[in-house]
N, C-alpha and C positions, 0 to 999 in steps of 0.2 A: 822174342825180338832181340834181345841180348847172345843170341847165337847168331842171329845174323850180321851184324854189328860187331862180332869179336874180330873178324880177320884184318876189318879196318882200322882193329883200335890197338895193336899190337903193342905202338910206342906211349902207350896211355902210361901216362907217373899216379895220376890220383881218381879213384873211382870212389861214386857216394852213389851207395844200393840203397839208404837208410830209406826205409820204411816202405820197401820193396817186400811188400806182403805174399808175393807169388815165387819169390824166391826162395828155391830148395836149396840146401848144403848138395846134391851132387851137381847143379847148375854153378854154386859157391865155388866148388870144388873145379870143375872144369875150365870156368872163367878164370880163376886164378891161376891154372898151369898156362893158359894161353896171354896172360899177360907179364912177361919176364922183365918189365921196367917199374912195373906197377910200386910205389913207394908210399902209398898214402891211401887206405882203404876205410870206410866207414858206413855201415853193416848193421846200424844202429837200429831195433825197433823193427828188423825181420822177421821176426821170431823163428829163429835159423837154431836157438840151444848150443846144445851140447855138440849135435852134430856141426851146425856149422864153425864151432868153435874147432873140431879135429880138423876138419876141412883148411879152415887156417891156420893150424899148425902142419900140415902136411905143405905146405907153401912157405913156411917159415923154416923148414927143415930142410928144403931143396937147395944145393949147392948156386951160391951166386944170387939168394934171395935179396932184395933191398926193400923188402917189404916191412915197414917198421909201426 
């Protein structure tokens, strides 16, 4: 569902996945390149690990991130 829902959500500042049990880090991963305002994410209780943690450092690495 959150694929379908990304093109509309492009100007999105704060997204709360917390306790988004079916969320993978490549889903983490893709959502996050397509939201380049995104400023406030919270991810809490996905059990996303390690990978999702690369996932959001690959986002935090990207020039013009305001992702904090």
């Amino acid at each position: 569902m959150l694929q379908q829902l990304l093109p509309r959500l492009s100007g999105l500042h704060v997204l709360d996945v917390s306790y988004c049990l079916k969320l993978d880090a490549p889903m983490l991963r893709a959502t996050l390149a397509q939201l380049p305002q995104l400023a406030e994410l919270d991810a809490s209780c996905c059990e996303l690990f390690d990978a999702g943690a690369d996932a959001v450092a690959a986002r935090l690495l990207q020039r013009g991130c305001v992702l904090r």
